[in-house]
N, C-alpha and C positions, 0 to 999 in steps of 0.2 A: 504493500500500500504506500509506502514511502516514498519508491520509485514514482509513482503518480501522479504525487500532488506536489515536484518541486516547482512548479508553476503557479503554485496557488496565492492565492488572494491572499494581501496583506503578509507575506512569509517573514518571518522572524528570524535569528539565529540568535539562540540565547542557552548562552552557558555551553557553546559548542553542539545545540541540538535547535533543527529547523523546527517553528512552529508556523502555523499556519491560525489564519483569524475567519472565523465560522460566522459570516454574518447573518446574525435573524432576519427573515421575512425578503433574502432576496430571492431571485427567481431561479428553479429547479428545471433542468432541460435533464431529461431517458436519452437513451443511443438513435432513439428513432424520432428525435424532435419534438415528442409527447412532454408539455410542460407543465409545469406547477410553481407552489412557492412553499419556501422556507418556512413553516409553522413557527416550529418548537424545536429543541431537543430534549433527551431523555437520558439523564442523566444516574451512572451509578454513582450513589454519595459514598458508600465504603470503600469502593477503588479509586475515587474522586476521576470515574471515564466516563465519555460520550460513547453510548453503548449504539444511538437511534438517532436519524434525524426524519424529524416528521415535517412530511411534502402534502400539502393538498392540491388536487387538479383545479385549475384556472376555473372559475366560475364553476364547479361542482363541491358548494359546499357539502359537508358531512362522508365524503369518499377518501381522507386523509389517510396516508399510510406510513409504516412503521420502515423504515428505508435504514439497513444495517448500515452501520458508519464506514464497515470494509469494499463497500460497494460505492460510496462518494469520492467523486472528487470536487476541491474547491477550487475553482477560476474566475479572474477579475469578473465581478459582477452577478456571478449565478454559481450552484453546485450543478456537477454534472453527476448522472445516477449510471451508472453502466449497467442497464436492464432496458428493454425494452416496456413500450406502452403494456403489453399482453402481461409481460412479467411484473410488472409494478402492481395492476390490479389483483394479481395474485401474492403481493406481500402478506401481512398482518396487518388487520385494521387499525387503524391508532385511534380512534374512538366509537361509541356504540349507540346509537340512540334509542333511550328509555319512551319517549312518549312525544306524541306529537302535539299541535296545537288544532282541533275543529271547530269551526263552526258553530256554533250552539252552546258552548265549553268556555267557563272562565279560566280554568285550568289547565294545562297539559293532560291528554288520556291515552289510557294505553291501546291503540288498534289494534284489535285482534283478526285473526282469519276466521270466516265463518266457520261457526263451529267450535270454537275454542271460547275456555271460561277462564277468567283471571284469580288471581290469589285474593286480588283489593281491588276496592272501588279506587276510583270509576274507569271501568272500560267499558268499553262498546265494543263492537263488530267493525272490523275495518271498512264492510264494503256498504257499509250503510248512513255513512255519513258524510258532508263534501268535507274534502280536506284544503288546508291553505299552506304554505311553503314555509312554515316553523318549525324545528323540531328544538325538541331537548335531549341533551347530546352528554356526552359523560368522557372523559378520556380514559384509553385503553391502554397502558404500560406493562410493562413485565413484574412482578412481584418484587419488592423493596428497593423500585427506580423511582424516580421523580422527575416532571415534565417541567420545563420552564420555558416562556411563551418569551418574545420580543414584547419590551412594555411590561412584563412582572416589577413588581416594584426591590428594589436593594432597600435593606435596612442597616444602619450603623448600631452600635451598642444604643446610640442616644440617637436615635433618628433615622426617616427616609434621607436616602440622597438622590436616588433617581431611578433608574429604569434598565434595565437587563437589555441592553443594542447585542451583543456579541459574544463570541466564546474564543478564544485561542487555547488549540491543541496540540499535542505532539501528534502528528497524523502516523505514525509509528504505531503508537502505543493505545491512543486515543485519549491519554491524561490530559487534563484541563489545568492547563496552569495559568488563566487570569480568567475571568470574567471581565468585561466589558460597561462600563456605564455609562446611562447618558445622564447628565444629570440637567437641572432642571435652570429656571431662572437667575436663580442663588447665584450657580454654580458655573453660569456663562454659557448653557449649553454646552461645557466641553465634554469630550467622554476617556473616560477614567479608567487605567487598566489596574485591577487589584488581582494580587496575588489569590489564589484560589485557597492556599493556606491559611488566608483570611476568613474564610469562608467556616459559618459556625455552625449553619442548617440551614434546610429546607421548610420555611411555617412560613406561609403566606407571603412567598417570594422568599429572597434570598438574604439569610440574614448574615452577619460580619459578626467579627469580634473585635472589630477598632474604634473609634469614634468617628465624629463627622468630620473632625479638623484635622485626623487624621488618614483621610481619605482624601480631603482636599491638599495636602500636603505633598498625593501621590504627583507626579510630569503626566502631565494632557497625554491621551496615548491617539496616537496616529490610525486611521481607518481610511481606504479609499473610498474618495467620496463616488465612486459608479456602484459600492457597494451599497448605497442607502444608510 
C-alpha cells in the first residue's frame, strides 16, 4: 500500500516516515469513474488506525459504504478506491436505516413487507402507505471502532476548539498520527495539526487532553486548498 500513495495528497515526511493527509468530505473516484464523496472515517481507538473510509454515491443518499483503507489511494483532490462501481456496491454497508418518514406519521415508522408484524409500535405495512424521501438512518461500524464525520466537533480539557477537517496517516500502517482542525472564528479559521497522542476519546466528537491555549500554541498546519 505504501508503494501507492507516494503521490498523495498533502504527503508529509516526518520522523523519516511519509505521511499522507486524509481529507474529509473530498471526492471519491472506483477504477471505473463511479464517484462518490469522502463521508467519514472509522477509526480503531486501541491501535489508534484508520481501519475504513466511508464513500457515499453522488446524490444517492443512504447507499454509503465501508471502503477498507488497503484499497485507497489518496491524490490531490479526491481518494481513488481500486474497485470497480459492481464491486463497491458489494462492500459492507456503513449505515442501516431503522425507519422511514410517511405520510400521515409525526414520527419515523417502521415499513414493513406485507405480511410481517413488528416487535413495537408503530409500524404499518410498507405497501400501504405513500412514502416521502426521509429516512432515519443509524451508522454501521465494526465492533469497538468509532466513526468520525468532517464537522464533528474537537474538545480541549476546557473547551471546543473546532471541527474535525482531516486525518494524517502513515499509509503503511494506517496509524493516525495528527488529526486535523478547523477551528473557528477565535481561532482565524486556521487548521490545526494535533498530535493524535493528544487524543483522550471518542464522547461526542473528539476529545484532547491539552487545553485551549494549548492547542492554539500548536504552527497552523498546511492543507491543499483543491482538497477542501
Amino acid at each position: 500500500m505504501a508503494a501507492r500513495v507516494m503521490q498523495a495528497l498533502g504527503s508529509w515526511v516526518q520522523e523519516g516516515s511519509l505521511v499522507v493527509t486524509l481529507v474529509l468530505g473530498s471526492e471519491a473516484a472506483c477504477s471505473d469513474g463511479y464517484r462518490g464523496e469522502t463521508r467519514a472515517v472509522v477509526i480503531d481507538p486501541a491501535a489508534g488506525t484508520v481501519t475504513h473510509v466511508v464513500v457515499e454515491p453522488k446524490g444517492r443518499s443512504g447507499l454509503a459504504r465501508l471502503v477498507p483503507l488497503d484499497i485507497v489511494d489518496a491524490t490531490p483532490g479526491q481518494i481513488r478506491i481500486r474497485c470497480t462501481e459492481a464491486e463497491f456496491r458489494n462492500l459492507d454497508a456503513a449505515e442501516e436505516t431503522l425507519a422511514e418518514f410517511a405520510l400521515g406519521y409525526q414520527a419515523p415508522v417502521q415499513l414493513l413487507p406485507a405480511g410481517w408484524r413488528g416487535a413495537d409500535a408503530p409500524a404499518v405495512e410498507g405497501d400501504t402507505i405513500p412514502r416521502i424521501p426521509e429516512q432515519e438512518t443509524i451508522d454501521v461500524i465494526p465492533p469497538g471502532e468509532v466513526e468520525e464525520h468532517r464537522g464533528d466537533h474537537v474538545h480541549a480539557t476546557d473547551g471546543d476548539i473546532g471541527q474535525v477537517h482531516a486525518l494524517r496517516i502513515d499509509p503503511g500502517s494506517g496509524q493516525v498520527t495528527h488529526v486535523l482542525v478547523r477551528g473557528g472564528h477565535a481561532w482565524a479559521h486556521k487548521d490545526v495539526a494535533i498530535p493524535f497522542s493528544k487524543v483522550a476519546g471518542f464522547d461526542d466528537g473528539i476529545r484532547l487532553s491539552i487545553t485551549r491555549q494549548q492547542v492554539r500554541d500548536l504552527p497552523p498546519a498546511d492543507i491543499d486548498p483543491s482538497a477542501g
